[in-house]
C-alpha positions as CSV (number, residue, x, y, z in Angstrom):
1,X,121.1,30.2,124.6
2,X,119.3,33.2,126.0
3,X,117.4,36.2,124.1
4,X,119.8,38.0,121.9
5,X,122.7,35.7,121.8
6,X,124.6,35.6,118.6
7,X,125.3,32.1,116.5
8,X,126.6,31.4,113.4
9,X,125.3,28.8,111.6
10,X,126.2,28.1,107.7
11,X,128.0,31.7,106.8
12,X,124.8,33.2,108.5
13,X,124.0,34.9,112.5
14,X,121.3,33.7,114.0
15,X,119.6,35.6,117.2
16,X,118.8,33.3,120.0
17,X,114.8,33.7,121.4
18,X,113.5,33.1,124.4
19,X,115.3,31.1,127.5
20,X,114.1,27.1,126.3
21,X,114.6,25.4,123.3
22,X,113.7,22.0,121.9
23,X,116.5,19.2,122.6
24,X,119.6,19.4,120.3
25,X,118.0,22.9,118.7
26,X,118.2,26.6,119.5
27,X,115.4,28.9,118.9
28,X,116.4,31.4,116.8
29,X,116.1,33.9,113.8
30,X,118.3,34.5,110.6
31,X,119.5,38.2,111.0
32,X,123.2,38.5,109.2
33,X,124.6,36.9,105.9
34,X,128.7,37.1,106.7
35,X,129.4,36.6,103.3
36,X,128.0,40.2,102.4
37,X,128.7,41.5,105.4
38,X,125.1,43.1,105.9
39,X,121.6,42.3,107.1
40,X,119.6,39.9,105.2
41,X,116.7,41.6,103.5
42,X,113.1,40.6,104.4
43,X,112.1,39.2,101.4
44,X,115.3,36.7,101.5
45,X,114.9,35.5,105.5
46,X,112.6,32.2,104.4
47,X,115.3,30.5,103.0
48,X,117.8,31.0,106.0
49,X,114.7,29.7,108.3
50,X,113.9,26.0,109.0
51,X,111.3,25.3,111.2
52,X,109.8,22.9,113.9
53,X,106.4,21.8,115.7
54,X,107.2,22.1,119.6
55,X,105.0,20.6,121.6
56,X,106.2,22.5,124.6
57,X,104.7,25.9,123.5
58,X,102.4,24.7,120.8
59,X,103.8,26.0,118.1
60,X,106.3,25.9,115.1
61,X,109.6,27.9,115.9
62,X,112.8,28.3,113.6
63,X,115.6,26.8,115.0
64,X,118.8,25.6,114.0
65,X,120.9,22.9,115.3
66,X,123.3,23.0,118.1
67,X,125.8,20.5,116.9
68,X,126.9,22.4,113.8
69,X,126.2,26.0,115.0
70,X,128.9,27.9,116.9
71,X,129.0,31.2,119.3
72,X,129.7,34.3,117.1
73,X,132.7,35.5,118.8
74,X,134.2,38.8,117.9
75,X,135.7,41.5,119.6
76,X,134.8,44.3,120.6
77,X,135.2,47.8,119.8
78,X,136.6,50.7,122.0
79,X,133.0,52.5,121.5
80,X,130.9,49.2,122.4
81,X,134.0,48.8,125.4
82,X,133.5,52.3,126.6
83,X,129.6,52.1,126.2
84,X,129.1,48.1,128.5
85,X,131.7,49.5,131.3
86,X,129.6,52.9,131.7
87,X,126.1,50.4,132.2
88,X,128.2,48.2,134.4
89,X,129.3,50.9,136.9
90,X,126.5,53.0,136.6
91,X,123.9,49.4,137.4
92,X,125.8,47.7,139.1
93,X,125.9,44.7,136.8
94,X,128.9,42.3,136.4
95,X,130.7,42.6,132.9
96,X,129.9,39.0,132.2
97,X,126.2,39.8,132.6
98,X,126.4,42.6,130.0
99,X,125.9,41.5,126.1
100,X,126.6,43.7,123.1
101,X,124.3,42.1,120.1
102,X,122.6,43.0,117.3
103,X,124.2,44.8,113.8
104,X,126.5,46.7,115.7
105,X,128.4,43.7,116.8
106,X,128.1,41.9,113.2
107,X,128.8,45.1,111.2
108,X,131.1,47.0,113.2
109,X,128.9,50.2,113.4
110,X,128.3,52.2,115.9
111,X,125.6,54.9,115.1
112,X,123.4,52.2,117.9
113,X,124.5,49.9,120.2
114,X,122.0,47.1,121.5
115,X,123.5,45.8,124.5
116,X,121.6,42.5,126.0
117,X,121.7,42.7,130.1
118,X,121.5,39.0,131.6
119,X,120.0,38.1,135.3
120,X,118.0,41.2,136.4
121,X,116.1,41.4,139.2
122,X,113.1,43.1,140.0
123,X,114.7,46.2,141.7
124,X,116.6,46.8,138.4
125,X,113.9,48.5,137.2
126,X,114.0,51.3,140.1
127,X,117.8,51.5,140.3
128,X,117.5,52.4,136.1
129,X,114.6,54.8,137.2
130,X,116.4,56.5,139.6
131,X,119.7,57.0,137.5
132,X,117.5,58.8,134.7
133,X,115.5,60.8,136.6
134,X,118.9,62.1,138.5
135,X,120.4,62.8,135.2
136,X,123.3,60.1,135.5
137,X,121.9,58.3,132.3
138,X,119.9,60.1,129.6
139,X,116.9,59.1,127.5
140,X,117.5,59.6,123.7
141,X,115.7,62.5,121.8
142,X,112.2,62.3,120.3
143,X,113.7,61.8,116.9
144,X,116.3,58.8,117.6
145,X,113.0,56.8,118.6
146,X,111.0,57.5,114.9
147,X,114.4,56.5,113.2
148,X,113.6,53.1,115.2
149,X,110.3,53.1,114.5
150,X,110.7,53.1,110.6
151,X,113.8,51.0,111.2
152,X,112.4,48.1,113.4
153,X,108.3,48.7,113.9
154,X,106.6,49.8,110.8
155,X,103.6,48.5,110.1
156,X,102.1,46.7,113.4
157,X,101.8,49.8,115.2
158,X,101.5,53.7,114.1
159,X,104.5,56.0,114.7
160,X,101.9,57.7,117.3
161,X,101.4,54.2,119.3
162,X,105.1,53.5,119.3
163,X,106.2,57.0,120.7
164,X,103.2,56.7,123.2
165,X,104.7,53.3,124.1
166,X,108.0,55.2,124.4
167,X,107.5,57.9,125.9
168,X,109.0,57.5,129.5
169,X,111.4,54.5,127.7
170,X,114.1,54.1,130.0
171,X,115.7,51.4,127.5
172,X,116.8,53.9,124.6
173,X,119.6,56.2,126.3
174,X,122.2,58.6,125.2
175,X,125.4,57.3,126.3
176,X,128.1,59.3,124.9
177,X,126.0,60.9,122.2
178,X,125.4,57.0,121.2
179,X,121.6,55.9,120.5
180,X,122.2,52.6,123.5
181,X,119.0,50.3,123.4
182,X,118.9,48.1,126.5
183,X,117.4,44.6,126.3
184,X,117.2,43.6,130.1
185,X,116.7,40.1,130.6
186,X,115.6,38.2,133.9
187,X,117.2,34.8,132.6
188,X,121.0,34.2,133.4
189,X,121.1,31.2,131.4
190,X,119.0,29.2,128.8
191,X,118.1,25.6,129.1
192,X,117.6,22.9,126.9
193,X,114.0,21.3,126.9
194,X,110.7,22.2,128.3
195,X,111.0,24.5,131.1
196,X,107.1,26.5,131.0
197,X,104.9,24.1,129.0
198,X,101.7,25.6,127.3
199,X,99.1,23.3,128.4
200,X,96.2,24.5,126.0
201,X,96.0,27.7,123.5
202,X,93.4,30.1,122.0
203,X,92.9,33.6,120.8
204,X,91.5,36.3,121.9
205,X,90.9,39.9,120.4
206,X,89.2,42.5,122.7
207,X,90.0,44.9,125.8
208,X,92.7,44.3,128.0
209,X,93.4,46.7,131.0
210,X,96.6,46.3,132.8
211,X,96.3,46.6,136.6
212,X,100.1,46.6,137.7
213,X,103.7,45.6,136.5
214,X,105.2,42.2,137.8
215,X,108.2,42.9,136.4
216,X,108.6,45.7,133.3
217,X,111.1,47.1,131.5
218,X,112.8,43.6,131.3
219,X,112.1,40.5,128.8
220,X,110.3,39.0,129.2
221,X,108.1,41.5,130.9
222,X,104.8,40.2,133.2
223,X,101.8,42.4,134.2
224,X,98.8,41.5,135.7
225,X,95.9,42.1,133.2
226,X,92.2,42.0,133.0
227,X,90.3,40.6,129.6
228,X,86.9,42.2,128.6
229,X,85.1,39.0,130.5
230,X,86.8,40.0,134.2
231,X,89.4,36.7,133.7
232,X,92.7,37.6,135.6
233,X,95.7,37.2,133.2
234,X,99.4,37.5,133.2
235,X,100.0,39.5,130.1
236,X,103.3,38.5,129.1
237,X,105.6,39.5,126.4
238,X,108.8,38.9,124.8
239,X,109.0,41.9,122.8
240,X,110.7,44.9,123.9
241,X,107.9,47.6,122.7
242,X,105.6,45.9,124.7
243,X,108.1,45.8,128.0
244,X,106.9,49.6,128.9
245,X,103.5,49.5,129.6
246,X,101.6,52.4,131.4
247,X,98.3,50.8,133.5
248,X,95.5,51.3,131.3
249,X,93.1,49.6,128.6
250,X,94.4,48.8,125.3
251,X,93.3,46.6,122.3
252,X,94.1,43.3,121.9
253,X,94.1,41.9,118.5
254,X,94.8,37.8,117.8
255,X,96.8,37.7,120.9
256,X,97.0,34.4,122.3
257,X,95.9,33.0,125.3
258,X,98.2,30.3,127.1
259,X,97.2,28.1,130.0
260,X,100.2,26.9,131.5
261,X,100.8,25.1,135.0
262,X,100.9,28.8,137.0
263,X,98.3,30.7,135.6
264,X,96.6,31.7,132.1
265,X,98.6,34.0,129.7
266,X,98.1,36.6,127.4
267,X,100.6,37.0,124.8
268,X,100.7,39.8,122.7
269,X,103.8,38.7,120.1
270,X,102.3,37.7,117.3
271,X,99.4,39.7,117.1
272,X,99.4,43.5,118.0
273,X,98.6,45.5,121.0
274,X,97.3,49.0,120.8
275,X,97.1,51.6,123.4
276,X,93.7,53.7,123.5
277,X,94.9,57.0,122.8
278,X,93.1,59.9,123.4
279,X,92.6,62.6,121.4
């Protein structure tokens, strides 16, 4: 039950979020109707998603239950093959760590390949560093990121904030001409129950600076911020366009604030986060 697991539930694949979930329930989000074959469009996801008040973080989350959902297992293809034993020898990472998710596992297709990578530590960051800047893994072109952006990010964010969010990505690689996204993850297993309890929650909208990476280019991904007032935060997200910050201010807008037993949060995820650009 970790970020970007696949489960079928009723005819329809469901994407695991996060690394807890309430008792008997997993935490997840309707992306695939089987009996189509295809991606369910936005305006049809309400009525694949059931949701719950958790206590743990506060809010309401869509979930679906354990005892009648199972692990979508299929196969995979000699491209997605190929493509997870090239990250695994090139980072070091065990097969079993490495997780090929999203439409091209459901559909088949292989124009984009998002592979989930399970159990990173904070030294994966440089080792991925160092293998693009010697030239052993490549960073897609400018124009394979704005077909994501008007794929996955419209709306939130310009197509000038994304690509300035992207513009030293080291998750969206060429790999054998293929458009790979990396999802790093530093859980190695999910857990049942309330692991990091939100204690109290607010909102905050204003200027955020981030000082320095705790861990980037992973999910969930930590830095250590400052809010307008001075307050030290741990600006975390779950979100992959937010894993590949630069230090800097940006704009935070109805982000929420989390105190929690180690430390006060800021969350970007469901509100935005804008970089200052300059002009």
């Amino acid at each position: 039950m970790l970020e970007g697991e696949l489960w079928e539930y009723n005819g329809v694949v469901y994407i695991a979020k996060g690394f807890q979930h309430p008792e008997g329930m997993i935490v997840a989000y309707p992306r695939y109707d089987l009996y189509i074959s295809g991606k369910i469009p936005g305006w049809r996801l309400e009525r694949y998603i059931n949701t719950v008040d958790w206590e743990c973080i506060k809010s309401r989350v869509p979930v679906i239950p354990v005892s009648k959902s199972i692990v979508f297992l299929n196969r995979l293809n000699n491209i997605q093959q190929v493509v997870a034993e090239i990250i695994s020898d090139a980072l070091g990472v065990r097969e079993n760590d490495i997780y090929v998710t999203g439409s091209s596992r459901i559909l088949g297709k292989y124009n984009d390949i998002d592979i989930a990578i399970y159990g990173v530590k904070e030294d994966f960051t440089k080792d991925l560093e160092d293998l693009v800047n010697r030239g052993v893994l490549k960073r897609v072109d400018e124009w394979v990121l704005v077909d994501e952006y008007w794929e996955k990010h419209r709306g939130g964010i310009s197509l000038a904030e994304y690509l300035w969010f992207k513009k030293n990505t080291l998750l969206h690689l060429n790999i054998l001409g293929i458009h790979v996204n990396l999802r790093p993850v530093i859980y190695s297993r999910g857990a049942h129950g309330c692991i990091d309890p939100v204690l109290n929650i607010s909102e905050y909208t204003g200027l955020v600076r981030v000082v320095e990476p705790i861990i980037d280019h992973a999910i969930p991904s930590r830095y250590i911020g400052l809010l307008d007032n001075g307050e030290e935060v741990i600006l975390e997200s779950m979100r992959e366009v937010y894993s590949e910050l630069d230090t800097g201010s940006y704009l935070a807008i109805n982000n929420k604030v989390e105190e929690r037993p180690n430390g006060i949060y800021l969350v970007p995820d469901h509100g935005l986060l804008k970089p200052i650009l300059r002009h």
